[in-house]
C-alpha positions in Angstrom: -44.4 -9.3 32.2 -44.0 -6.4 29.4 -47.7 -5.3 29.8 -46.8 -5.1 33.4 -44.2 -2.6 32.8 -45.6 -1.0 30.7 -48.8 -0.4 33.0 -46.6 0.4 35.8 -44.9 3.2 33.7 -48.2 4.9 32.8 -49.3 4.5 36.4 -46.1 6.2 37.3 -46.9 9.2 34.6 -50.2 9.5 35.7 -48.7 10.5 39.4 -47.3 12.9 38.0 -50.2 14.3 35.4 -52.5 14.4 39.0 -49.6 16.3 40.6 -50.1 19.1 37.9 -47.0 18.0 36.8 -45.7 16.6 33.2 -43.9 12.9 33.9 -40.1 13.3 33.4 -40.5 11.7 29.9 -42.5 14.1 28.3 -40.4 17.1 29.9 -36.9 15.1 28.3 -38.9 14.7 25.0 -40.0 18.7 25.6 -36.9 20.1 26.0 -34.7 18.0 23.9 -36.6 18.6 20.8 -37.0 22.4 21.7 -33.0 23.0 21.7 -32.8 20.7 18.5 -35.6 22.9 16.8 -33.0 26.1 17.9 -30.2 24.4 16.7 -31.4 23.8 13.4 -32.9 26.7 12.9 -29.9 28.3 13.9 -27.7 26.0 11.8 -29.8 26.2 8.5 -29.2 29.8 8.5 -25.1 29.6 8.9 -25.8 26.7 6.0 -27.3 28.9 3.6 -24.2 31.7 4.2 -21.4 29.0 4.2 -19.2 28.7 1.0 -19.6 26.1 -1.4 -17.0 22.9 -0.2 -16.2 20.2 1.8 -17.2 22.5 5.1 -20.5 23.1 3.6 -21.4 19.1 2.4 -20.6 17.9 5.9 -22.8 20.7 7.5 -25.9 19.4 5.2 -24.8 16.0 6.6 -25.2 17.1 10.2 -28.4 19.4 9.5 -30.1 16.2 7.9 -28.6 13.7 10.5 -30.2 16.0 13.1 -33.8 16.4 11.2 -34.1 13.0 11.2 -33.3 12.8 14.8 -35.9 15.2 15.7 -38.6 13.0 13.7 -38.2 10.0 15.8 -38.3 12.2 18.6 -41.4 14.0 17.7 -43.3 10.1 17.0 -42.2 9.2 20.2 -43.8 12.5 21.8 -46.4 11.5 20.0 -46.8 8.5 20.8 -46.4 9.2 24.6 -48.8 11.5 24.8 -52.0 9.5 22.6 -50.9 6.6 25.9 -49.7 8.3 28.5 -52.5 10.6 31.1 -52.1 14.1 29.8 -51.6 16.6 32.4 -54.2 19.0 32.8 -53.6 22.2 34.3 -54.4 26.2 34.2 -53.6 26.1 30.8 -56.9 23.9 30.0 -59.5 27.0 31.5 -62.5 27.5 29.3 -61.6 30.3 27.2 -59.7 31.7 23.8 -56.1 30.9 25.8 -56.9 27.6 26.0 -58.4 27.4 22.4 -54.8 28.8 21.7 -52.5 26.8 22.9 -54.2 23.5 21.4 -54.1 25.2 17.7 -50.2 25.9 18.5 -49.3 22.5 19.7 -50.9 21.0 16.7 -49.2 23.3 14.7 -45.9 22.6 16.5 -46.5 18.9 15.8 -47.3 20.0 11.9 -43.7 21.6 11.9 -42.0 19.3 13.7 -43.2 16.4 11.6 -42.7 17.8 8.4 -39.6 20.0 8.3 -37.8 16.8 8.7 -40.0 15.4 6.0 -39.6 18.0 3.6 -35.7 17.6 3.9 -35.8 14.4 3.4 -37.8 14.7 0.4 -35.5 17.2 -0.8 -32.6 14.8 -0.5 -34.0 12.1 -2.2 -35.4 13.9 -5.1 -31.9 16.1 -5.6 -29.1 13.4 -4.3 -30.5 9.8 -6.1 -27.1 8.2 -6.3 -25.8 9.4 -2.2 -26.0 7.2 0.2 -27.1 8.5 3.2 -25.9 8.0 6.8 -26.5 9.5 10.6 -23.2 10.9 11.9 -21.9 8.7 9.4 -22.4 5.3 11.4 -26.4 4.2 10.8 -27.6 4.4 7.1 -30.6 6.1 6.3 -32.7 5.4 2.8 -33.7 7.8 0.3 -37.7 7.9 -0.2 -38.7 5.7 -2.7 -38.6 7.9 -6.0 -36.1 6.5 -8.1 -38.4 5.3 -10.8 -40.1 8.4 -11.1 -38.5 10.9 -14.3 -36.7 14.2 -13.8 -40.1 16.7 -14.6 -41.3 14.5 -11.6 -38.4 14.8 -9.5 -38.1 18.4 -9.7 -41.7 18.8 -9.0 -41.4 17.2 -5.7 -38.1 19.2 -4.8 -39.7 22.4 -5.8 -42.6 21.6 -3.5 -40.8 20.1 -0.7 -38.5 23.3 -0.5 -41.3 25.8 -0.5 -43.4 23.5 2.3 -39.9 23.5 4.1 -39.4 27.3 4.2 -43.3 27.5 4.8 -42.6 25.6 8.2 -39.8 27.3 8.9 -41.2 30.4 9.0 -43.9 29.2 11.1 -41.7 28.0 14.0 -39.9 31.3 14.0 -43.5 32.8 14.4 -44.4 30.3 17.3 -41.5 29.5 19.2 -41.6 33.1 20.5 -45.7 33.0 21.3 -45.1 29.9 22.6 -42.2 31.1 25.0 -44.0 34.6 25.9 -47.1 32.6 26.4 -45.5 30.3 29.1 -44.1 33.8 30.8 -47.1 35.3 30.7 -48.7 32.1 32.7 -45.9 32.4 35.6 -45.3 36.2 35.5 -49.0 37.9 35.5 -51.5 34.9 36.0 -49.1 32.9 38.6 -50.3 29.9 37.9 -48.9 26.1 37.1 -48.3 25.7 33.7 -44.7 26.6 33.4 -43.4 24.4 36.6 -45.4 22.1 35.6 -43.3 21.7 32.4 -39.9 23.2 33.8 -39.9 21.7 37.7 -36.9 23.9 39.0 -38.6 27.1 38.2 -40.4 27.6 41.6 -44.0 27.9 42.1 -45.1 31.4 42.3 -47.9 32.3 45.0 -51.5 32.9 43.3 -52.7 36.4 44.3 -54.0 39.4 42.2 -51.9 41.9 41.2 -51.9 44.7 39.4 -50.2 43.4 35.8 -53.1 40.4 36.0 -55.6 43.7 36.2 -54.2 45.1 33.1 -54.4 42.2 31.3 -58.1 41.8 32.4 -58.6 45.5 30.9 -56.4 44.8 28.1 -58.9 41.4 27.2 -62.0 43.3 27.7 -60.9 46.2 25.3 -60.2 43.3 22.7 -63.3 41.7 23.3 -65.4 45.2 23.1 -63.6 46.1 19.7 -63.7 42.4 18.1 -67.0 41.9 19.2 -68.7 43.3 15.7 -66.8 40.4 13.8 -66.8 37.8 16.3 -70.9 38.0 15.3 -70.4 37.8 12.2 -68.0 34.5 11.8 -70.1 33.2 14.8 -73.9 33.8 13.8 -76.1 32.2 16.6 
């Protein structure tokens, strides 16, 4: 009976991924981890002004409660999208737009995976004798590095705090390609790829216009002046 569910719910997803369409859970999982990846970011940079107290301890508790949100969220993305059919759409045209956007999704997953990591690693190597909770009702383990000594200890926090700033730094880089990338798709190509991920944006007609001819231009000037080194990295 369960693997008749579940094959009914990936039959029900792939309706959707021949629509053009991303299945509703993949557009949840979407959109609820993009405004927790605003929040946090948002959030860890009022932590890092906040005075030292009470106010500030409870907002670490929240930040990590979140991160550790947004990890089960990711695996679940994850995991939905190894089973479930994946959508295809204009997005997945031969060419260096499509190469693109693969490298950024794999890079999102990288920073979505291992912010939440990182912090967690940070806790556990800094706070050995706190016991952790989520919103203060579901408790949460430290990683297992109790038995290693302090050298050790501040190794790992030293490491896990420059991989955590790394990755923040690289979402703030992509959320804003990603974002202007999706734009670009509806506004001057007027394709599928943004309702297919955001349904109650309309459709826009397909037709040539004259922003879509500048772009054209624009690409061919690119390829023209990056042709030199393209032949280089790319011998035949």
């Amino acid at each position: 009976m369960i693997d008749r569910l579940i094959e009914n719910i990936f039959e029900w997803a792939a309706g959707h991924a021949d629509e053009g369409r991303y299945s509703p859970v993949a557009i949840v999982f979407h959109w609820t981890m993009a405004g927790l990846a605003i929040f946090q970011l948002g959030w860890g940079f009022w932590m890092g002004r906040a005075p030292a107290g009470p106010g500030m301890m409870a907002a670490y508790e929240l930040h990590f409660a979140v991160g550790v949100v947004m990890l089960v969220l990711v695996l679940g993305r994850l995991g939905w999208r190894l089973f479930a059919p994946d959508i295809i759409n204009d997005a997945d045209k031969p060419g260096w737009e499509s190469a693109a956007a693969h490298v950024t999704h794999y890079v999102f997953y990288t920073c979505l995976l291992g912010l939440p990591l990182s912090g967690w690693a940070i806790v556990s190597a800094t706070a050995r004798e706190t016991q952790l909770t989520l919103f203060g009702l579901v408790p949460w383990p430290l990683m297992p590095l109790g038995a290693l000594r302090n050298p050790n200890l501040w190794a790992i926090e030293a490491a896990a705090e420059w991989m955590h700033w790394g990755l923040v730094l690289s979402l703030l880089a992509l959320i804003p390609i990603h974002a202007g990338a999706a734009l670009k798709h509806h506004l001057i190509d007027r394709d599928d790829v943004l309702h297919g991920m955001l349904p109650i944006v309309p459709q826009r007609t397909p037709r040539r216009t004259r922003w879509q001819r500048r772009w054209r231009a624009l690409e061919k000037q690119v390829a023209a002046l990056t042709r030199p080194l393209r032949r280089r990295l790319l011998p035949k």
